[in-house]
N, C-alpha and C positions, 0 to 999 in steps of 0.2 A: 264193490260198485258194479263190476259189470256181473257178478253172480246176480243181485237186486235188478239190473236193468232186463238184463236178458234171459232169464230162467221164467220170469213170470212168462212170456211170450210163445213158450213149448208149448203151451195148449193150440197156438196160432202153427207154427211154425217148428216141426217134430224136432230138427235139428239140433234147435234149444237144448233141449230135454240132455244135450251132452253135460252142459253144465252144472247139474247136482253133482253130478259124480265126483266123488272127491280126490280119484288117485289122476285124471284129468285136469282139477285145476292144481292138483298138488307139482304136478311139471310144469306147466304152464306160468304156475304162482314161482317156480325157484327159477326157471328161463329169464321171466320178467325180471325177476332179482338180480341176476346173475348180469345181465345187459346194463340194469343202471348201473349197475359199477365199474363192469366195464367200460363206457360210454364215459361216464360222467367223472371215471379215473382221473387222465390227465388233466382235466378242467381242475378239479380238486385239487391235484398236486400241482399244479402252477400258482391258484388262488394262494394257497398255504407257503408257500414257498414265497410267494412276492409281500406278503402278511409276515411273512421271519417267525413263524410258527415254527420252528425247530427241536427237535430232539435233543435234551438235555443229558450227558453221559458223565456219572458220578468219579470222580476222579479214583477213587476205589475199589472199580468196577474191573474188568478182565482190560489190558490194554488195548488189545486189538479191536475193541468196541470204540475207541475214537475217532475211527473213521466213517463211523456214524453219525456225529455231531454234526447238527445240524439238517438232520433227512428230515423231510414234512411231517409232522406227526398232526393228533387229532384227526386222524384218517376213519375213525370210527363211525364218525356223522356220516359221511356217505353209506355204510354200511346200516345204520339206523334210516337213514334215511330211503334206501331202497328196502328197508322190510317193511316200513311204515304206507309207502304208495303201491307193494307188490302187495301186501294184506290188503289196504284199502280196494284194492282192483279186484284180486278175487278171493278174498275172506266172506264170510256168512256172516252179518253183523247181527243178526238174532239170535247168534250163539254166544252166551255169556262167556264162554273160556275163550273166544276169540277178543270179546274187549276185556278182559282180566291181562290178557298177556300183552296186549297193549298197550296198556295202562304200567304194566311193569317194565313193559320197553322205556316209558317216558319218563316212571320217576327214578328209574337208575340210570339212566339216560343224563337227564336232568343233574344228580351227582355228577359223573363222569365228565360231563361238560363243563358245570362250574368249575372242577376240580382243575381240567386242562384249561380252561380261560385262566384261571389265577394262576397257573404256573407259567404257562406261555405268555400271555398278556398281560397279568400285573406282576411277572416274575415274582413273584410268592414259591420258592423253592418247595415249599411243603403243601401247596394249596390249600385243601381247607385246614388240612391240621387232622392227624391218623382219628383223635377223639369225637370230633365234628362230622369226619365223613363215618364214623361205623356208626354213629348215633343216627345219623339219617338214612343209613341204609338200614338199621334196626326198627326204625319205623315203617319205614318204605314196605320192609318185608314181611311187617306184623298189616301192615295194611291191606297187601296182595295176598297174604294167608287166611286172613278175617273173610275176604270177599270170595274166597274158593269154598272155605268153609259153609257161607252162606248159600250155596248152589244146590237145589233142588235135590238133581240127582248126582250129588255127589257126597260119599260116605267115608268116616276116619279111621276106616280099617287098615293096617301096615301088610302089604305084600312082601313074604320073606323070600327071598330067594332059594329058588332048590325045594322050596316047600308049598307043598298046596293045599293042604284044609288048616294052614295055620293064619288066621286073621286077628293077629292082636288090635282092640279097638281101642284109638286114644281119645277119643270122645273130644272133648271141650281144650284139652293139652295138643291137639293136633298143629292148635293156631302156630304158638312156638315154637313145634317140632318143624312145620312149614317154614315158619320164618326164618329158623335157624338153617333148613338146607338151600334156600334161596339166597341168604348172606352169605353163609359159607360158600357155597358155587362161585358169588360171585365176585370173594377175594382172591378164591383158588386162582379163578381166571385170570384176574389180575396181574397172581406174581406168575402164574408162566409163558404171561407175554413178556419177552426177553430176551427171544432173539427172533430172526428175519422168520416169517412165517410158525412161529414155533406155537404159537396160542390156537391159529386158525385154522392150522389141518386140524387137532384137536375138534375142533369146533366144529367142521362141518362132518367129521367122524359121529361126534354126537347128535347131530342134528338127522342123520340119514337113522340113525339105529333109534332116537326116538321117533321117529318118522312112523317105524311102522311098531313099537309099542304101542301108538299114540292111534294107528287105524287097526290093531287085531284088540283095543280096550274098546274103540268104538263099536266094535261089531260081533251084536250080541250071540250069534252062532259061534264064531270064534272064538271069544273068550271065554263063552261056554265049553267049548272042548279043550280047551289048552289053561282052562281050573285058574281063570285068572278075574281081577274085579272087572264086573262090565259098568264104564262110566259111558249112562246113553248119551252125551252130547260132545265126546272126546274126541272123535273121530274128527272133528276140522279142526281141531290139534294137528293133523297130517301135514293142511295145507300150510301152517305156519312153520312145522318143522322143515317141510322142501325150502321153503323160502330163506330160510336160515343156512341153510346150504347152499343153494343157491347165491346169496350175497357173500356166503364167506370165499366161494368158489371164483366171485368179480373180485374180490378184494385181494385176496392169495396170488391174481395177478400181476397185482403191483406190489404184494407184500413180501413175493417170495425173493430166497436170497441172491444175489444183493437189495435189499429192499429198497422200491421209493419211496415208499410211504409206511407211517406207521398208524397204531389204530387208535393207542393210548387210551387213558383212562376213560377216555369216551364211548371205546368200542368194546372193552376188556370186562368195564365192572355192569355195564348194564347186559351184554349177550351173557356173562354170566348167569343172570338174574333170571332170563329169561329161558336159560337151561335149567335149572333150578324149579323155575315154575314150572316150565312144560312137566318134568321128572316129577311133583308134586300133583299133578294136574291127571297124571297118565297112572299113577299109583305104583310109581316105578323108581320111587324116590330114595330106597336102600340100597337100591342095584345101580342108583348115581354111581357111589363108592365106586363099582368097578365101570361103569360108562366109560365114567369120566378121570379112572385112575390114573392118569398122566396128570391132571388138576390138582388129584389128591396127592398124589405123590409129590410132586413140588411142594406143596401149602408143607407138607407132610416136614420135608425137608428144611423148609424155614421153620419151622417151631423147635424141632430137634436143635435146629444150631442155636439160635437164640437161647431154648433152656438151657442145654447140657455149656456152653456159654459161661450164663448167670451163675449155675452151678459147680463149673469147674475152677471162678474166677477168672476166664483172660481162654481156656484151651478150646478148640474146636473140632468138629467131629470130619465135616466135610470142606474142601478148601475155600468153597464158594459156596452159600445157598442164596437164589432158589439152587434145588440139584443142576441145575442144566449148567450151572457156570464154572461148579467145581468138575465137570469133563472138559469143560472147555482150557481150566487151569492145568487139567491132566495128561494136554494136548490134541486133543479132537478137534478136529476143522468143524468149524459152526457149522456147515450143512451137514454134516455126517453129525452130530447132535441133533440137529431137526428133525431129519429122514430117519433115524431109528427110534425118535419118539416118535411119530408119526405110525412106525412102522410096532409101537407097543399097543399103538391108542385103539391100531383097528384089530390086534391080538384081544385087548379088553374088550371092545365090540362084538367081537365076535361070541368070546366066551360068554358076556353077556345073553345073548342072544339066544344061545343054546337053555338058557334057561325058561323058555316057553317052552322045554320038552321034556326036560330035565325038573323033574316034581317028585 
């Protein structure tokens, strides 16, 4: 909005002309984020809290989690909710990948919401039901796949990592290779929100390192020398990934441990969705794996227990999955579990990153 009101006016008034720039509104766009959550925090945890919106803790869960029962969850909408008015303020709405990732903000959003309204407010233990919600996120994700695919300038080539004249083309199969990394993200996310802060460093971890995937694919000299896909209208991709940092960075205020609030399936399955996309978006969608390897790693962890489980009849590999619970069973103080995943998330970051030079 205020890109639209005030940039046409640079012809009048040189000043303007700040606002094309994208690494300008890219601050400005996570600041703004950053403020309504802070801001609008304890409004949110009072509302939630006097609504008995509370945190539901599985009796089979790690014990020292039941002094959690009962902290505000659904804390997610505020974080949706300040990326939706930080975009709206300074996103470029003539850029098609800036309403694609909106659109995916809302319909996982949309899950995640009903999901915590039936469990908080029609206490439905299970909300929609695990079949009902991957079937709508299965659509959701072939929906937001279809609509990237359809974009101009953008091409179904696979960026290998570590390699650079290798472009495998998936042509028309792109759709469900998309879909499938945007649902997957955005279960990953899910299960490793579970404990105080533990999803959201993560998260704004990734939001900062696609950040600038998201401005050296926009900008065709760059991508040029560093042998990588140039998508011409990526680059306000940037501003949506500051903003995403930005919001997780207001929310991490109230979420870190002891948390007040939590973000639940509100905040967990749709910011997945929207990591997912962005990584799909930026042509950076193999190199999720290790982004995002804190993500993977947990997901990783729950399927290992559950098969090897099934398989073993009744024996288990780890004492708790997701991973984070079985150190917590191991003896680790939950913050010394947060803060060294935290502290793997930006090891993965980083390694990542090294790969725009490393070809």
């Amino acid at each position: 909005m205020i890109y639209h009101l005030l940039y046409p006016l640079h012809t009048q008034i040189s000043a303007f002309n700040i606002f094309r720039y994208i690494t300008f509104r890219t601050i400005y766009g996570g600041l703004t984020a950053f403020l309504i959550c802070f801001l609008l925090g304890p409004f949110v945890i009072r509302k939630l809290s006097e609504m008995q919106i509370g945190q539901y803790i599985q009796r089979d869960g790690p014990a020292t989690h039941q002094t959690k029962k009962g902290t505000p969850t659904m804390g997610g909408i505020l974080i949706l909710f300040s990326l939706l008015v930080s975009t709206l303020l300074w996103g470029n709405f003539s850029n098609h990948y800036t309403g694609i990732i909106l659109l995916s903000l809302l319909l996982f959003g949309f899950i995640g919401i009903v999901d915590d309204y039936l469990m908080q407010i029609k206490k439905r233990n299970k909300g929609f039901g695990a079949k009902a919600k991957f079937f709508l996120q299965v659509v959701s994700g072939l929906a937001v796949a279809w609509l990237i695919y359809q974009c101009p300038d953008f091409n179904t080539k696979l960026t290998i990592p570590f390699l650079k004249n290798i472009f495998p083309d998936l042509g028309i199969f792109y759709i469900p290779f998309a879909a499938l990394v945007i649902v997957g993200t955005s279960n990953a996310v899910n299960l490793t929100d579970g404990l105080d802060g533990l999803a959201i460093g993560p998260i704004i971890i990734t939001g900062v390192t696609y950040m600038i995937f998201a401005y050296v694919t926009g900008h065709s000299k760059i991508a040029e020398y560093l042998h990588i896909n140039h998508i011409v209208s990526c680059g306000e991709v940037t501003i949506i990934c500051g903003i995403l940092a930005g919001a997780g960075l207001g929310f991490l205020w109230f979420n870190a441990h002891p948390a007040q609030i939590f973000m639940g399936d509100s905040g967990s399955i749709p910011l997945g969705a929207i990591i997912g996309t962005i990584a799909v978006i930026t042509k950076q969608e193999i190199l999720l794996i290790l982004v995002g390897g804190i993500f993977v790693i947990e997901a990783l962890s729950v399927i290992i227990q559950v098969s090897y489980f099934k398989i073993s009849h009744g024996k288990r590999i780890f004492k708790m999955a997701p991973l984070h619970h079985h150190f917590e069973l191991k003896g680790w103080a939950e913050s010394k579990v947060i803060v060294r995943f935290w502290i793997i998330s930006i090891t993965f970051a980083l390694l990542s990153l090294s790969t725009l030079k490393i070809r």
